[in-house]
C-alpha positions in Angstrom: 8.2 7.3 77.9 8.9 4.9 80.4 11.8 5.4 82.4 12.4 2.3 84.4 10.9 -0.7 82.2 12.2 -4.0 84.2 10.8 -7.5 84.0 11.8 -8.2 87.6 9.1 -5.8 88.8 6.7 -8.1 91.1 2.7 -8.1 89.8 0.5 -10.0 88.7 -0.8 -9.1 85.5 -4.9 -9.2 84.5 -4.2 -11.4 81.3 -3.8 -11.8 77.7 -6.1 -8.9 75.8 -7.2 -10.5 72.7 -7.4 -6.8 70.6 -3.2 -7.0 71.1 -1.5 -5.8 68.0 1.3 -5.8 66.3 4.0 -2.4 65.2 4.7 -0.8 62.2 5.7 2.0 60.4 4.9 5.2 60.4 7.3 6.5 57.5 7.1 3.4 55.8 9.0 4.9 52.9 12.1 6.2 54.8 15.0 4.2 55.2 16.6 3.0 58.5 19.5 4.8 59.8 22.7 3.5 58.8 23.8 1.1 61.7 26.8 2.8 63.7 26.9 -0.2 66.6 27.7 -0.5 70.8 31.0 1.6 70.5 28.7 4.6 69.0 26.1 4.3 71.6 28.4 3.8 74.2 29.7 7.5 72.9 26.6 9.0 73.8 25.1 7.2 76.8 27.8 5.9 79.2 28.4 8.0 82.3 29.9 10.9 81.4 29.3 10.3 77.7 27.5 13.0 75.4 23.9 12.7 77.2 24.7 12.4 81.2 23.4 15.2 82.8 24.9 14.9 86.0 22.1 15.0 89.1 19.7 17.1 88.3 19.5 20.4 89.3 17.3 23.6 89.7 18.1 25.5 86.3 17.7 22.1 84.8 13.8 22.0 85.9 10.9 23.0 83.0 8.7 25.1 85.1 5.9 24.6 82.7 5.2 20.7 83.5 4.8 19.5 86.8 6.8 16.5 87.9 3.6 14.1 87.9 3.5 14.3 83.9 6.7 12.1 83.9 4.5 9.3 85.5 1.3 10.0 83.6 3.3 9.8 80.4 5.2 6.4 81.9 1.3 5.4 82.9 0.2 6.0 79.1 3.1 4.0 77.8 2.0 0.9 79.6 -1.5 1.5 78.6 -0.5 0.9 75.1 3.1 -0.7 74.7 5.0 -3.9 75.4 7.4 -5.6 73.8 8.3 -8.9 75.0 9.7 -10.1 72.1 12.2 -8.2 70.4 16.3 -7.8 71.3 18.9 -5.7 71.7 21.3 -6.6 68.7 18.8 -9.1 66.7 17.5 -6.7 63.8 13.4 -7.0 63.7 10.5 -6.6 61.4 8.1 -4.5 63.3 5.1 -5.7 61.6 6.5 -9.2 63.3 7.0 -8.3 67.0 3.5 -8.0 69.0 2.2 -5.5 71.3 1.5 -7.4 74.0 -0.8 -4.2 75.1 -3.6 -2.9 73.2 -3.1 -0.4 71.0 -6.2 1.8 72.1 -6.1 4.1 74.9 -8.6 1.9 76.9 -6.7 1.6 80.5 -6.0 -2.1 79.7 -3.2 -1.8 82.2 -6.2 -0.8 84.9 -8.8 -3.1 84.0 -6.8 -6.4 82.1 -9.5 -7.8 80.4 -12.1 -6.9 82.7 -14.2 -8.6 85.7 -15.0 -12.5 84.5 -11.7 -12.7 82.9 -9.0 -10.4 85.7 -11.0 -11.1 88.9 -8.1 -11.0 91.1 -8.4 -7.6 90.3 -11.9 -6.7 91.1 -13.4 -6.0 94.9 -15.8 -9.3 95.3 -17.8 -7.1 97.9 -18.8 -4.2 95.6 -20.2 -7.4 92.6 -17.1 -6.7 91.0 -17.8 -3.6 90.0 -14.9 -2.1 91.7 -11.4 -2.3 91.4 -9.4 -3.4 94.5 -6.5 -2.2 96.8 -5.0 -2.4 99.9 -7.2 -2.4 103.4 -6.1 0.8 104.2 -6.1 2.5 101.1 -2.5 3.3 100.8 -1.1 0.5 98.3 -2.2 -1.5 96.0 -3.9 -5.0 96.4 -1.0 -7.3 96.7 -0.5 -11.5 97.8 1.0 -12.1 100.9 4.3 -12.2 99.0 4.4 -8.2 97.9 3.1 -9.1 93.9 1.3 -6.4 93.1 -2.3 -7.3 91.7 -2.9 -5.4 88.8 -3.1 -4.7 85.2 0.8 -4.5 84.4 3.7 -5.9 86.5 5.3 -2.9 85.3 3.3 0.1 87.2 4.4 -1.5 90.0 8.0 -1.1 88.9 8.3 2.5 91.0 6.7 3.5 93.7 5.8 7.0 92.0 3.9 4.9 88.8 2.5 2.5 91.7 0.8 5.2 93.5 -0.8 7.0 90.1 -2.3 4.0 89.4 -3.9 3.5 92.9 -5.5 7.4 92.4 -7.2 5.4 89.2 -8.4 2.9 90.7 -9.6 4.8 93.7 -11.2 7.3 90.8 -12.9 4.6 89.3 -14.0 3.3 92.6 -15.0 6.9 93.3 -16.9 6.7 90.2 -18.9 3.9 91.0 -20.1 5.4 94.4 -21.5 8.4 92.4 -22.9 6.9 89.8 -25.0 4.3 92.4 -25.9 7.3 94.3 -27.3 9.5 91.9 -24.9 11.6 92.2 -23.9 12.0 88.0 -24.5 10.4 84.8 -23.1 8.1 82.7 -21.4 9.7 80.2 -24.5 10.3 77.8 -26.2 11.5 80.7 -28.8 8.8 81.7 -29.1 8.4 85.6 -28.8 5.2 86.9 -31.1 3.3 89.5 -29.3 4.2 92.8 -30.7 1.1 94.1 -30.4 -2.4 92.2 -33.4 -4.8 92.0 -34.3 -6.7 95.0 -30.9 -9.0 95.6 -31.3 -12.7 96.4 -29.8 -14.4 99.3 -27.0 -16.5 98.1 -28.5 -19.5 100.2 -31.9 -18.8 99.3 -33.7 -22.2 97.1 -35.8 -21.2 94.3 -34.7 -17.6 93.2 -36.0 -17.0 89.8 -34.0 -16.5 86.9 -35.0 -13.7 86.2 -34.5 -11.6 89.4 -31.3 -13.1 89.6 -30.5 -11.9 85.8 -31.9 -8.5 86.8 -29.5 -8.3 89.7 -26.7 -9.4 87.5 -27.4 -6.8 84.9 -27.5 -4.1 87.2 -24.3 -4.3 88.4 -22.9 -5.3 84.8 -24.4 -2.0 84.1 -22.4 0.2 87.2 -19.4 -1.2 85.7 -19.7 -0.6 82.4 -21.0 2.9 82.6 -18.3 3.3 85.4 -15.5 1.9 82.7 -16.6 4.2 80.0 -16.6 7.5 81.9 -13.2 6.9 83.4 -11.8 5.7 80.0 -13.5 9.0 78.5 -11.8 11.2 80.8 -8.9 9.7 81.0 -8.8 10.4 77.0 -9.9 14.0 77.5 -6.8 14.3 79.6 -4.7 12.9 77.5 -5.1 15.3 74.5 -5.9 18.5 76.6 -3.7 18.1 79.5 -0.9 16.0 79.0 -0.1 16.9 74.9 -1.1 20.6 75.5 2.1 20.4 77.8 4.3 18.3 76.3 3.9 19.4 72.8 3.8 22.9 70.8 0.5 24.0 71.7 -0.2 25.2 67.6 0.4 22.2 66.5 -1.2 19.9 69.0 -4.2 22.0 68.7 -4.5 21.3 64.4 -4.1 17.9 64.7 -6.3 17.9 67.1 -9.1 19.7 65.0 -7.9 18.5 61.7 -6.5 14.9 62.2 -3.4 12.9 62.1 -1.7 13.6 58.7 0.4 10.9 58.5 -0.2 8.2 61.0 -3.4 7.0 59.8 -4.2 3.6 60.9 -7.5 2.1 58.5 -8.5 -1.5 58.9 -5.2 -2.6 61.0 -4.7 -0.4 63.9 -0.6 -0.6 64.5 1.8 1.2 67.0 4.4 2.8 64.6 8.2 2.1 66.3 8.8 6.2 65.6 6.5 6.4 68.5 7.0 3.6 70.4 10.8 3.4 70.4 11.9 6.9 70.1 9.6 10.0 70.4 7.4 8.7 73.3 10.6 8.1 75.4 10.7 12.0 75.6 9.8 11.3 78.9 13.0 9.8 80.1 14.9 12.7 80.5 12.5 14.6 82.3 12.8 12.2 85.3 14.5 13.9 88.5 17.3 12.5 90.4 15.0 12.6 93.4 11.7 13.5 94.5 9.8 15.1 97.8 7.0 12.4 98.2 5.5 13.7 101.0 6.4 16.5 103.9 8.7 13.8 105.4 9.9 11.6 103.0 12.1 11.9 99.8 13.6 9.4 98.1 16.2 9.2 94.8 14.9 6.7 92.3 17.4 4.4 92.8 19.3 3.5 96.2 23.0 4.8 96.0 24.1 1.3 97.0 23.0 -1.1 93.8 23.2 -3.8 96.4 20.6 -1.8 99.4 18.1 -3.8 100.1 14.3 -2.5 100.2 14.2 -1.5 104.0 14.0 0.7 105.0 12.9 2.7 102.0 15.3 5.3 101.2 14.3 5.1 97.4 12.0 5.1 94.8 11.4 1.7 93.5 8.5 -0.6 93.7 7.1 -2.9 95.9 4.9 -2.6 99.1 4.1 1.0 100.7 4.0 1.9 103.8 1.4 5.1 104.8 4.9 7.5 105.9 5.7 7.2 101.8 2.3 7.4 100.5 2.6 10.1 97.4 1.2 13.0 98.7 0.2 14.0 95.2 0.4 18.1 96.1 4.2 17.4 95.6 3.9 16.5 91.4 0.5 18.6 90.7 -0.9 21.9 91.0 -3.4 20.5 93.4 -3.9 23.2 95.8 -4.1 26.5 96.8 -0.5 27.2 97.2 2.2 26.0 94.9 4.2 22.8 96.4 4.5 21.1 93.2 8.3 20.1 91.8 8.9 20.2 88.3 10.2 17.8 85.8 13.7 18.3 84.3 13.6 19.4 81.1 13.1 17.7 77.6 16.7 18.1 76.4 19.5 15.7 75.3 20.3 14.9 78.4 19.6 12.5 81.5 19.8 12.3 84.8 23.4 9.9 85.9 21.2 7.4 87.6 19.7 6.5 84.3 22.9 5.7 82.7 24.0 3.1 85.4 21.1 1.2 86.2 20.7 -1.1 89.1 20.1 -4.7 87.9 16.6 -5.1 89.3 15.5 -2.0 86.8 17.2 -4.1 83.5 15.1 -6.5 81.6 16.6 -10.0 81.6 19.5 -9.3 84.0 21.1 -11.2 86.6 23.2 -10.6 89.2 26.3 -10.1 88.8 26.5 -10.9 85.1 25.5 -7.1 83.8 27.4 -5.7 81.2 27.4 -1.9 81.6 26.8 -1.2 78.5 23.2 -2.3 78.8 23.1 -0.9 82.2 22.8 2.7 80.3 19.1 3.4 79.6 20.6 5.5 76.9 22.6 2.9 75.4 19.4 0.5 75.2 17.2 3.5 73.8 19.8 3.5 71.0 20.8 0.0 70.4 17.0 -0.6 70.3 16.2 1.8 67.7 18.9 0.1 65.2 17.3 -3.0 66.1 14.1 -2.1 64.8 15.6 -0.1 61.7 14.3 3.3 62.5 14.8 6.1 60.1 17.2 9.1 60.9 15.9 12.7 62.7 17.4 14.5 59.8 15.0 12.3 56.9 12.3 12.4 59.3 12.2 16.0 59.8 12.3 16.8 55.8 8.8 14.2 55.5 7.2 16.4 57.8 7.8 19.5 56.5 10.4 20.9 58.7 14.2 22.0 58.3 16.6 19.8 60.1 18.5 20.8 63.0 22.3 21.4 61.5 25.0 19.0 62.8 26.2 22.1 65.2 22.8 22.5 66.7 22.8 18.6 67.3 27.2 19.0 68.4 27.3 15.4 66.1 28.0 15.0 63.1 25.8 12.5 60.3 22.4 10.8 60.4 21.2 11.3 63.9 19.7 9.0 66.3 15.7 9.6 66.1 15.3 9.9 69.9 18.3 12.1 70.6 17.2 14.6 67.4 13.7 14.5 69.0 15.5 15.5 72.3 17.9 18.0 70.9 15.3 19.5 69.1 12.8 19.9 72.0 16.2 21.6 73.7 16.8 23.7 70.6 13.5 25.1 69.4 11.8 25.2 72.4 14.1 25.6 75.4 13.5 22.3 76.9 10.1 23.5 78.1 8.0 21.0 75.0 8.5 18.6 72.0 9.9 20.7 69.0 7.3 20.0 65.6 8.9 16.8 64.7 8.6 15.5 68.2 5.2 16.7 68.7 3.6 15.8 65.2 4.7 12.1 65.9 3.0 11.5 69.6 0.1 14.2 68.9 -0.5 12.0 65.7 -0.4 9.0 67.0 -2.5 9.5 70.4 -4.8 11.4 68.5 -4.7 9.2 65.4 -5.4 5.7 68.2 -8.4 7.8 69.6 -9.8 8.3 66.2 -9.5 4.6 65.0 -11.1 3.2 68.3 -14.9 3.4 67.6 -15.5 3.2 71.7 -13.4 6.9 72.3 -14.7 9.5 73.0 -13.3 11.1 70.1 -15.5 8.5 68.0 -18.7 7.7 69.9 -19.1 11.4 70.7 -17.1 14.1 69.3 -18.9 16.5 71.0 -18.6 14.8 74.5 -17.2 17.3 77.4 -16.0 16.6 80.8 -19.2 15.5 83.2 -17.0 15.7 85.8 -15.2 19.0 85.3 -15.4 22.1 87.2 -17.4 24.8 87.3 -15.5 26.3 84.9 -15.1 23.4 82.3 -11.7 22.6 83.3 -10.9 18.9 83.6 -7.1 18.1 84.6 -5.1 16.4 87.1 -6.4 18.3 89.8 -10.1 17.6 89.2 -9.2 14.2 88.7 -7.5 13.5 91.8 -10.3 15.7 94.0 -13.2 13.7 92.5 -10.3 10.1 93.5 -10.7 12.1 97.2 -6.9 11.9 97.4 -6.2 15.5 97.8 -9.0 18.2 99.3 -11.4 19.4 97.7 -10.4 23.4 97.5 
């Protein structure tokens, strides 16, 4: 799903998680696609190849997702994939390339590896039970350089990302407050003291243990229950909000109620490379040329000049923000009472021309002026990647599901198709670019649902019958809820 991975991107990351995994298979049994090389790739994802889509335009937007899912989805990708390890051109084993992310839908990328371990991401004056950000409460916590103090370098790699994951930190902050005050419960409903035990004075001699252990606990305690709540709705939001969306309804809805069928992690939870390295990068044609941040500002997400520097902003791309390009998040959610949101550009086998001719800073492992343009092309790396990791064909994946396989004039090529651009193609196809087609959406429903069900801490786990505490009075708990209770949009 992400659109713009890039090692460059400035952060400090909250540490080594020692649940990291490794990938695998999901259709162990298929056989990888037959190799076709660069000069195929470059076919289909140079500019003006087979899948550049020019800038986008208005009958290329899906009026049915909001432009903030491309970020949430981007947002959920860094929550549980990174691979450091593997390259273009050097066939891999899955099973021996690590996920440098856990492979549980935990918010790892919020909360690294948690308070003792990631301080530098914690506030010191709320006990640490709160996650930090700028003074003013537009940006994110950075040095006095511009890194980025968070979870993963990489949400700081567009300004967009950046500023979704500052609504969860300020939600988990928000949180916090109203679990201290009284104000809810944790999420099996046990109120917490709104007050903790009497707190020592650091320079005080002879405090004992034990009121110093109670103090201690207490706040352990805010966190945690803090931690769990956001993580559960964060999960909620994930199946009911974000698949519902991007996947056919139906079928999202019976995996949901009747499990995974195939992805089925037991003992060893993996990330199958289907996923990983071509259905979950759905999301990279649904990003926009440009985007209306706020009433005054929009930006494209790149600079038009590859060589612009980052002021002023005219663009999308990380770094420090300033409070006149704040996301004002009305703009990418139905968040209000009348409709400002944009739209995505539609799941279909094409992307915007940006994306095909990336500027070096958005390339992994790049350097000035020594870029080939083939790898420049987000579409060429997509596809070079997914011979690299031997994944099987959209045709032979298709027939294991169940379904019949798009003809070679639905997919205008001819042979064994790429798995990404017949999960594209058949999202433009079957469902007008508005969702996932079935093969697309029984792969990410099965494995975000599948993840969920082998974590024992999800809500899907501990408590199957768990429902929004912080929903509305109607039940509903979505992005709008979410960023109300975060108080970055109003309340009606």
């Amino acid at each position: 799903m992400s659109a713009l991975h890039g090692s460059s991107s400035r952060a400090l990351s909250g540490g080594a998680n020692s649940t990291s995994g490794s990938f695998g298979r999901m259709f162990p049994d298929l056989p990888p696609r037959r190799p076709t090389g660069l000069e195929q790739a470059k076919e289909f994802g140079l500019p003006g190849g087979k899948m550049d889509g020019g800038q986008t335009t208005e009958d290329q937007e899906n009026p049915n997702l909001p432009a903030g899912f491309t970020y949430l989805g981007q947002f959920i990708d860094h929550d549980l994939t990174l691979d450091a390890m593997s390259e273009l051109g050097q066939r891999s084993d899955p099973a021996a390339v690590t996920d440098s992310r856990t492979p549980r839908l935990d918010m790892d990328n919020l909360y690294g590896a948690g308070p003792v371990v990631s301080q530098h991401l914690y506030d010191p004056t709320s006990h640490d039970t709160k996650l930090a950000h700028s003074a003013d409460g537009v940006d994110l916590a950075r040095t006095d350089g511009g890194v980025a103090l968070i979870g993963d370098p990489r949400n700081d790699e567009n300004l967009i990302l950046a500023q979704l994951h500052l609504v969860l930190i300020k939600f988990h902050n928000a949180v916090v407050d109203a679990l201290r005050s009284g104000r809810i419960t944790d999420a099996v409903g046990r109120r917490l003291p709104s007050m903790p035990p009497e707190e020592p004075q650091d320079e005080q001699p002879g405090v004992p243990l034990d009121q110093l252990l109670d103090v201690e606990n207490y706040y352990n305690t805010v966190f945690t229950s803090a931690q769990q709540l956001v993580r559960w709705h964060y999960q909620w939001l994930v199946v009911h909000e974000f698949l519902m969306r991007v996947g056919d309804p139906e079928l999202v809805q019976d995996v949901e109620k009747n499990g995974p069928r195939f992805f089925k992690p037991q003992q060893s939870v993996f990330m199958p490379v289907e996923f990983a390295a071509a259905a979950f990068r759905f999301g990279h044609p649904t990003v926009r040329s440009s985007y209306r941040v706020n009433e005054n500002f929009t930006g494209k997400i790149f600079p038009d000049d590859p060589e612009a520097g980052t002021e002023p902003r005219t663009d999308l791309r990380g770094g420090p923000v300033r409070p006149e390009h704040a996301v004002d998040w009305r703009y990418f959610f139905p968040a209000g009472g009348r409709r400002l949101h944009q739209d995505t550009k539609r799941i279909d086998s094409v992307l915007n021309s940006q994306l095909l001719d990336l500027p070096v800073s958005a390339v992994p492992g790049a350097k000035k002026g020594a870029l080939a343009r083939p790898v420049a092309s987000l579409v060429v790396r997509n596809l070079l990647r997914s011979e690299t990791l031997g994944l099987p064909s959209g045709q032979d994946v298709a027939r294991k599901v169940g379904e019949t396989p798009l003809t070679d004039r639905e997919l205008e090529s001819e042979g064994p198709s790429y798995l990404w651009y017949y999960i594209l193609k058949e999202a433009e196809v079957r469902a007008e670019g508005l969702h996932l087609g079935p093969v697309g959406t029984r792969i990410v429903a099965e494995v975000l649902i599948g993840l969920l069900d082998a974590d024992p801490t999800s809500y899907r786990s501990a408590y199957p019958d768990w429902r929004p505490t912080l929903a509305d009075g109607y039940g509903r708990f979505g992005p709008a809820e979410l960023l109300r209770f975060a108080g970055v949009v109003d309340g009606d």
